[in-house]
C-alpha positions as a Markdown table, in Angstrom:
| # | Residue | x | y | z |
|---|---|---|---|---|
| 1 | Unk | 121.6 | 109.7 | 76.2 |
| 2 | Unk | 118.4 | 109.0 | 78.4 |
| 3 | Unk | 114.9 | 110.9 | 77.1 |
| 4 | Unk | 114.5 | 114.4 | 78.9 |
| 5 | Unk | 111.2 | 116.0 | 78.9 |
| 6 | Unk | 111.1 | 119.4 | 79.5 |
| 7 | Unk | 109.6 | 122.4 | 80.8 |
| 8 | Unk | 109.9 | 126.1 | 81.7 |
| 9 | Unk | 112.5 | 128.0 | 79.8 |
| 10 | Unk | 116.4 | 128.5 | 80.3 |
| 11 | Unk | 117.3 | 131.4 | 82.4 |
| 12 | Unk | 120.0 | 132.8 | 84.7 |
| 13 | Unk | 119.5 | 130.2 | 87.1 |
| 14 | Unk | 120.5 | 126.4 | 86.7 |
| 15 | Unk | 118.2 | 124.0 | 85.4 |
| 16 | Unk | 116.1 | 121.6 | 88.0 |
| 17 | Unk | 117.0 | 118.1 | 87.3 |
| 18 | Unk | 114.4 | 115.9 | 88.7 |
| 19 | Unk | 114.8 | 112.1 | 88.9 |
| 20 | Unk | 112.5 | 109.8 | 89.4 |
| 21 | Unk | 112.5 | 106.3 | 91.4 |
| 22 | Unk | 112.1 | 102.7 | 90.6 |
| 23 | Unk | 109.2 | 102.0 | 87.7 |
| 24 | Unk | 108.6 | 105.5 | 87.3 |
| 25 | Unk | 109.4 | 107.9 | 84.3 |
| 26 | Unk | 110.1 | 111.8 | 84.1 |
| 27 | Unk | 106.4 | 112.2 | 83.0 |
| 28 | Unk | 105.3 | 111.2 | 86.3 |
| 29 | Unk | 106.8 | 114.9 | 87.5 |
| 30 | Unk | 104.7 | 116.8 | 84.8 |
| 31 | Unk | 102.8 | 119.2 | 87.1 |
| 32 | Unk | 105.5 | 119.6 | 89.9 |
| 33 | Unk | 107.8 | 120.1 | 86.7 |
| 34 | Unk | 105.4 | 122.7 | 85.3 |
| 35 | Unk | 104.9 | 124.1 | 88.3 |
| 36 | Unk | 108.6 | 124.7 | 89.3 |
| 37 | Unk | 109.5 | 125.5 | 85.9 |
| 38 | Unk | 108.3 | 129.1 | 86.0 |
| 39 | Unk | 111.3 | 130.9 | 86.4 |
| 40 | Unk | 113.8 | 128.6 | 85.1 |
| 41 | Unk | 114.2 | 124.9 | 82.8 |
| 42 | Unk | 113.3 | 121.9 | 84.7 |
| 43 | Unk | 114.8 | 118.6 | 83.2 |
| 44 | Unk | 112.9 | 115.1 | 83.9 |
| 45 | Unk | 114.7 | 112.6 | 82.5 |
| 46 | Unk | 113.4 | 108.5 | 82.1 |
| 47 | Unk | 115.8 | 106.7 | 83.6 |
| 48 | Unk | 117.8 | 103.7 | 82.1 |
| 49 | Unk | 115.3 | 100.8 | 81.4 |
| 50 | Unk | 112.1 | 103.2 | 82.5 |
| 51 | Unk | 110.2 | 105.1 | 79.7 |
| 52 | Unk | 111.3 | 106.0 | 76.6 |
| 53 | Unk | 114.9 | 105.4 | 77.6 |
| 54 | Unk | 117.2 | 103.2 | 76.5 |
| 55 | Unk | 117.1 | 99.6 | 77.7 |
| 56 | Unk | 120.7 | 98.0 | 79.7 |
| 57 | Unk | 121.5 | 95.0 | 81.3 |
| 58 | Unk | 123.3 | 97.0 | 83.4 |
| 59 | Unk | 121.3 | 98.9 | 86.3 |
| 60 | Unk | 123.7 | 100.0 | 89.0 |
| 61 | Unk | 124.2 | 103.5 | 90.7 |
| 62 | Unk | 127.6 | 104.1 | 89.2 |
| 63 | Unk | 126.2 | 103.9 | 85.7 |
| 64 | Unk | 122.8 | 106.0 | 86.8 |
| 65 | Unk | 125.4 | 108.6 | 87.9 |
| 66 | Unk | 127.2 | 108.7 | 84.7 |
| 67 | Unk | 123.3 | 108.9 | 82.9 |
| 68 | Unk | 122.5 | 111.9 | 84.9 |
| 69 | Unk | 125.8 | 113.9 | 84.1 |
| 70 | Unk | 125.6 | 113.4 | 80.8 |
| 71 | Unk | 122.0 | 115.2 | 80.8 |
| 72 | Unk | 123.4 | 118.1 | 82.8 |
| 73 | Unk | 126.7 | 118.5 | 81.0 |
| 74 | Unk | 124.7 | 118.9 | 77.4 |
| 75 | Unk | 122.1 | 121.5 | 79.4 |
| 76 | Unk | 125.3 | 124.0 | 80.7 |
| 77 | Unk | 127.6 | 121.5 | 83.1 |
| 78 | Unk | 125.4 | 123.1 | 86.4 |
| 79 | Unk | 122.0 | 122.1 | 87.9 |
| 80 | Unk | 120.2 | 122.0 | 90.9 |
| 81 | Unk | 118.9 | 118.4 | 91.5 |
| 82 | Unk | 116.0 | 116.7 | 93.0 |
| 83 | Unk | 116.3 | 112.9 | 93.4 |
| 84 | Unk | 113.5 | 110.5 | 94.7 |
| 85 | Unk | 114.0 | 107.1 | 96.2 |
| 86 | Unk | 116.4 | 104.9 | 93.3 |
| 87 | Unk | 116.7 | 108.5 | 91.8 |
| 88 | Unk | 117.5 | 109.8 | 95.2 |
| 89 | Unk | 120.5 | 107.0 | 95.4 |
| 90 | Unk | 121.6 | 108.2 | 91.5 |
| 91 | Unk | 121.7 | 111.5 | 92.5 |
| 92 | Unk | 124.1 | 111.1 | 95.9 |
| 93 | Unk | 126.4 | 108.9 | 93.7 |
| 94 | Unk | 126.2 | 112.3 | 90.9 |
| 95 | Unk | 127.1 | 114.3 | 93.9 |
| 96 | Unk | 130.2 | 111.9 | 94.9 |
| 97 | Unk | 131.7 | 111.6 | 91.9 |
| 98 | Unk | 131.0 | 114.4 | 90.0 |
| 99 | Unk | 130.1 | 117.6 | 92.3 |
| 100 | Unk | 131.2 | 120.5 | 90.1 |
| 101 | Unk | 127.8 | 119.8 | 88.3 |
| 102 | Unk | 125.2 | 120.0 | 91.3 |
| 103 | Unk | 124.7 | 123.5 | 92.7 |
| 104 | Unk | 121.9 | 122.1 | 95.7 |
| 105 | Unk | 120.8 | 118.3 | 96.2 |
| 106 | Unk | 117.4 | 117.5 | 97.2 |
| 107 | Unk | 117.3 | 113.8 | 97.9 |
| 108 | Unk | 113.7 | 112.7 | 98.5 |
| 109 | Unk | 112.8 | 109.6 | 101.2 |
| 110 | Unk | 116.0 | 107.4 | 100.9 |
| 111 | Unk | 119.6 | 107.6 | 102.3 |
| 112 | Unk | 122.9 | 106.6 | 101.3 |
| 113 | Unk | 122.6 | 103.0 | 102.9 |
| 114 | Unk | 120.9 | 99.4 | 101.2 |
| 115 | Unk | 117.9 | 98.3 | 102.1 |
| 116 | Unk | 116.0 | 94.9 | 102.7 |
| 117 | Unk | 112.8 | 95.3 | 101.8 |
| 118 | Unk | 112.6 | 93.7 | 98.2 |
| 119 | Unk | 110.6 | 95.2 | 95.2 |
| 120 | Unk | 110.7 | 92.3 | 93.3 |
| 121 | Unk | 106.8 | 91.6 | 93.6 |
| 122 | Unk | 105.2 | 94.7 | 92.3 |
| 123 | Unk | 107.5 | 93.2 | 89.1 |
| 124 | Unk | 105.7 | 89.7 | 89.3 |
| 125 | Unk | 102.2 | 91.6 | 89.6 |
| 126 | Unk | 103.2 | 93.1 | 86.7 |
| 127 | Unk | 104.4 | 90.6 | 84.4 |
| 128 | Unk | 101.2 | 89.0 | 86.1 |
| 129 | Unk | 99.0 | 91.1 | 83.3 |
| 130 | Unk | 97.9 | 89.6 | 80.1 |
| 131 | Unk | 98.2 | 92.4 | 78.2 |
| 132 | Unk | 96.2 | 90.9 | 75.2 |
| 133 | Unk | 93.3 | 91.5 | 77.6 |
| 134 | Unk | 94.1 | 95.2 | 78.0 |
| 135 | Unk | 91.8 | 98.0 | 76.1 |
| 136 | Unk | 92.3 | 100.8 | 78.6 |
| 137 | Unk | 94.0 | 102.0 | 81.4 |
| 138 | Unk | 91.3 | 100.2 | 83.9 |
| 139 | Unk | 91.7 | 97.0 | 82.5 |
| 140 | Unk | 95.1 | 96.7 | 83.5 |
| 141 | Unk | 94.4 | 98.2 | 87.1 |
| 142 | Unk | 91.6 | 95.4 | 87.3 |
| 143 | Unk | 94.2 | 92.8 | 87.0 |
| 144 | Unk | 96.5 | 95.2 | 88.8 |
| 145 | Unk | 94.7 | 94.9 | 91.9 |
| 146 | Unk | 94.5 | 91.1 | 92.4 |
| 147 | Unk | 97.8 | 91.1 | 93.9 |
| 148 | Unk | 98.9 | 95.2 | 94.6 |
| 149 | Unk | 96.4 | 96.4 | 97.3 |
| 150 | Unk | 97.5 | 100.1 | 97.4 |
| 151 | Unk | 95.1 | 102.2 | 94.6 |
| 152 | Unk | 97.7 | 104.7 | 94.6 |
| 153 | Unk | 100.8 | 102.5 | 93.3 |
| 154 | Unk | 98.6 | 100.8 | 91.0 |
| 155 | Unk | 97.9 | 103.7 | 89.1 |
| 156 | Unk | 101.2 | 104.9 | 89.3 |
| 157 | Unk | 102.1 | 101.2 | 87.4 |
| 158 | Unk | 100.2 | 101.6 | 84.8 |
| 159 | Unk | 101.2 | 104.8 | 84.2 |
| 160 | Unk | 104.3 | 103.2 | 82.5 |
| 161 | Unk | 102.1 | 100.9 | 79.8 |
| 162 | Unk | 102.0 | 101.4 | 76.5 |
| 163 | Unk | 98.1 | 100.4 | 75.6 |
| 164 | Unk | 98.5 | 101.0 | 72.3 |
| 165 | Unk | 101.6 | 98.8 | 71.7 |
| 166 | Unk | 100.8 | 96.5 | 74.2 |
| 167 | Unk | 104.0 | 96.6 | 76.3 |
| 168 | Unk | 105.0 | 98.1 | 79.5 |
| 169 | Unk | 107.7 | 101.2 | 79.4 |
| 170 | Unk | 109.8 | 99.1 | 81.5 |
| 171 | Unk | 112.9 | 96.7 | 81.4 |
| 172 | Unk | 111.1 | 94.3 | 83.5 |
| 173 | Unk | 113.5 | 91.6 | 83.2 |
| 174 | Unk | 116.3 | 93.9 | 84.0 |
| 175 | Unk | 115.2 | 95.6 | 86.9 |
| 176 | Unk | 114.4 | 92.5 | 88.4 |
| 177 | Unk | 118.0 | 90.8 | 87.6 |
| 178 | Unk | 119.6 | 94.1 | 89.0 |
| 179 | Unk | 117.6 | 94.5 | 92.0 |
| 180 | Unk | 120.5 | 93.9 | 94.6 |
| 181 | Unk | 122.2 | 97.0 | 92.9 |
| 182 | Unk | 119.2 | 98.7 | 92.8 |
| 183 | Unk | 118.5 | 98.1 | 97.0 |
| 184 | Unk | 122.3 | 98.6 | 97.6 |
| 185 | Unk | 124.4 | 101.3 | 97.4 |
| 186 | Unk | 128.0 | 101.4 | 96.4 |
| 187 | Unk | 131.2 | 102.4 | 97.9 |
| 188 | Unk | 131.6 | 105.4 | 96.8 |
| 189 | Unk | 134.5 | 107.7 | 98.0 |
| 190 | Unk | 134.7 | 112.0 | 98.5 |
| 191 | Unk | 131.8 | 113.8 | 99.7 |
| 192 | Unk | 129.1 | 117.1 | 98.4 |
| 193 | Unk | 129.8 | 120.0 | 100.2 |
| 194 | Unk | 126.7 | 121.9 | 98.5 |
| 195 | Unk | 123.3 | 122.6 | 100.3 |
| 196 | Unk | 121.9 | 119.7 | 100.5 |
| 197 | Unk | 118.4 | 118.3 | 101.9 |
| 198 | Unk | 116.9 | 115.1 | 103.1 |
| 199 | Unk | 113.4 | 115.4 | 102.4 |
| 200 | Unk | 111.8 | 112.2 | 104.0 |
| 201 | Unk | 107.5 | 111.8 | 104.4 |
| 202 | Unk | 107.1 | 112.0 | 108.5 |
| 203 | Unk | 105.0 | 108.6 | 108.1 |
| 204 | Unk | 107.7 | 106.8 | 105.9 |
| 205 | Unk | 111.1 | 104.7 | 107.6 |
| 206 | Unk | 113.1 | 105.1 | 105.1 |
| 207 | Unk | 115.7 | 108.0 | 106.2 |
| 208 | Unk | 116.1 | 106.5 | 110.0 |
| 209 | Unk | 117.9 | 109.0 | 112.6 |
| 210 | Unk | 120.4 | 106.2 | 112.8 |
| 211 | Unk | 121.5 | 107.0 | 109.4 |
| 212 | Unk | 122.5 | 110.5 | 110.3 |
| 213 | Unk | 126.1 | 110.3 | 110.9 |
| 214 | Unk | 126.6 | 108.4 | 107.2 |
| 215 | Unk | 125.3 | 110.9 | 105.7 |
| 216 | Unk | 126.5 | 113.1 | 107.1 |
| 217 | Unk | 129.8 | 111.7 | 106.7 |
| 218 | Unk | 129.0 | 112.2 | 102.9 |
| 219 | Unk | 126.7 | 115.2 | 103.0 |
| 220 | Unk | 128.7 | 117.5 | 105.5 |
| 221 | Unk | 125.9 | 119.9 | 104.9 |
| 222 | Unk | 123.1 | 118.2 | 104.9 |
| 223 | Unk | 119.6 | 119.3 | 106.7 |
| 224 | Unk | 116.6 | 117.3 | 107.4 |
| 225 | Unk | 113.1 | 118.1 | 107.3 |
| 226 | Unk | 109.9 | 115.5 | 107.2 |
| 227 | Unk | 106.3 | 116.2 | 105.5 |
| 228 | Unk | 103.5 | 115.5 | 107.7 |
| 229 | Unk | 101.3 | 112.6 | 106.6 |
| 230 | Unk | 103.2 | 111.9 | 103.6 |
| 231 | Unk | 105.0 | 108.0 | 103.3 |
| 232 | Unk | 107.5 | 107.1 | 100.6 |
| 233 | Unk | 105.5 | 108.9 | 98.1 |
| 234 | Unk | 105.2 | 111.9 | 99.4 |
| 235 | Unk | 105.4 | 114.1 | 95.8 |
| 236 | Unk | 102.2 | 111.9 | 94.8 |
| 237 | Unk | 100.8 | 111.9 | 98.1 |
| 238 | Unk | 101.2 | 115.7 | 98.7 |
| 239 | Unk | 102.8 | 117.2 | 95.7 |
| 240 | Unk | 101.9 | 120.8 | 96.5 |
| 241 | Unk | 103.6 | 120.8 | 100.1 |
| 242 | Unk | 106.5 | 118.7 | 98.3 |
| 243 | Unk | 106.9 | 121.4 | 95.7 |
| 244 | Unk | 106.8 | 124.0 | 98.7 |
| 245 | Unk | 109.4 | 122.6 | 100.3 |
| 246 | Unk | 111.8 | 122.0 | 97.5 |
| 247 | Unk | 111.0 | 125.6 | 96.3 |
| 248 | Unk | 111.7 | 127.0 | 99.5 |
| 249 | Unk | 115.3 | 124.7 | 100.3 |
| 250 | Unk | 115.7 | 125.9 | 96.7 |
| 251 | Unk | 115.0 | 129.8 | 97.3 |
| 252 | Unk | 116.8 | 130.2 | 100.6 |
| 253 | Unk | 120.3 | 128.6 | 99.6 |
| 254 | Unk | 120.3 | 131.0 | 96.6 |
């Protein structure tokens, strides 16, 4: 079963699943965990191949799917879920195939569709790294920065290295092999009938209007809302308006 880190306590309301994207881990949620974990247990799981989880050759959506039930059906069979980007697409294909155990979706900046743009390079700026070289945190964003201009996404890289062991936390090889699964998104039959929002950053093109109707096709209740000045990122950019707006979604579909 994947690593779940933890917060809050159990209560009479479901646990929050929260699932993180490509090259992150469920650590990466602490303080939006924390924060929505006051009244309930919030569940954020490393994905396959990410964190402490296991390693798999294997890295589609289907399989993701099955990763994330598991984790709900050993914490009571019934959760509220918040899904961002690759974690977003795991979630929706959750919902498909297995909606008795999602009570509200939140799927954060992606939609049900595959995309173009490649990832593949922040994985080559990575593997880039000699690691021997790396004392601290900083060293690695150093060498980080050669070829990733964005200060935010290279701290959030480096967030999955181990410094001590000298690795990173992630299936490198893997994610790279699997990345026209991971950019895709199967055909997957049935639809979620639960509440369900599509929570996209106003400055990000990820969740286009044109997508609407597919989504709609699978999401027959789906709303959409759009945080100002947030991109792709938008729980690092602006975590307190992110955790706003899922606890409010969250709070009025009770």
């Amino acid at each position: 079963m994947l690593n779940v880190l933890t917060q809050g306590t159990e209560s009479a309301r479901p646990p929050l699943l929260i699932v993180h994207g490509l090259y992150g881990s469920g650590r990466n949620w602490g303080v939006i965990a924390k924060r929505l974990g006051g009244d309930r247990l919030v569940l954020t799981p490393d994905m396959r191949n990410h964190g402490d989880s296991f390693w798999s050759d294997t890295h589609d959506y289907p399989s993701m799917a099955d990763d994330l039930a598991e984790v709900i059906d050993a914490h009571g069979g019934k959760a509220d879920v918040v899904g961002h980007s690759m974690g977003g697409k795991a979630a929706m294909v959750m919902a498909l195939k297995r909606p008795e155990l999602i009570q509200r979706l939140i799927v954060a900046d992606i939609a049900p569709v595959a995309y173009s743009h490649d990832q593949s390079q922040f994985i080559a700026a990575m593997k880039s790294v000699d690691l021997s070289q790396v004392e601290r945190r900083s060293d690695a964003t150093d060498q980080l920065a050669q070829s990733v201009d964005d200060k935010t996404l290279q701290s959030f890289f480096t967030q999955s290295l181990d410094i001590k062991n000298k690795r990173w936390r992630l299936n490198l090889d893997a994610l790279a092999e699997q990345m026209p699964n991971i950019l895709g998104f199967p055909e997957v039959s049935g639809h979620f009938d639960g509440p369900t929002l599509f929570l996209s950053g106003a400055e990000s093109d990820y969740v286009k209007r044109d997508y609407r109707p597919k989504i709609r096709e699978l999401f027959p209740k789906a709303r959409f809302a759009r945080m100002a000045n947030a991109g792709h990122w938008l729980h690092a950019e602006r975590p307190r308006a992110f955790e706003e707006s899922v606890r409010a979604f969250l709070d009025m579909t009770l």
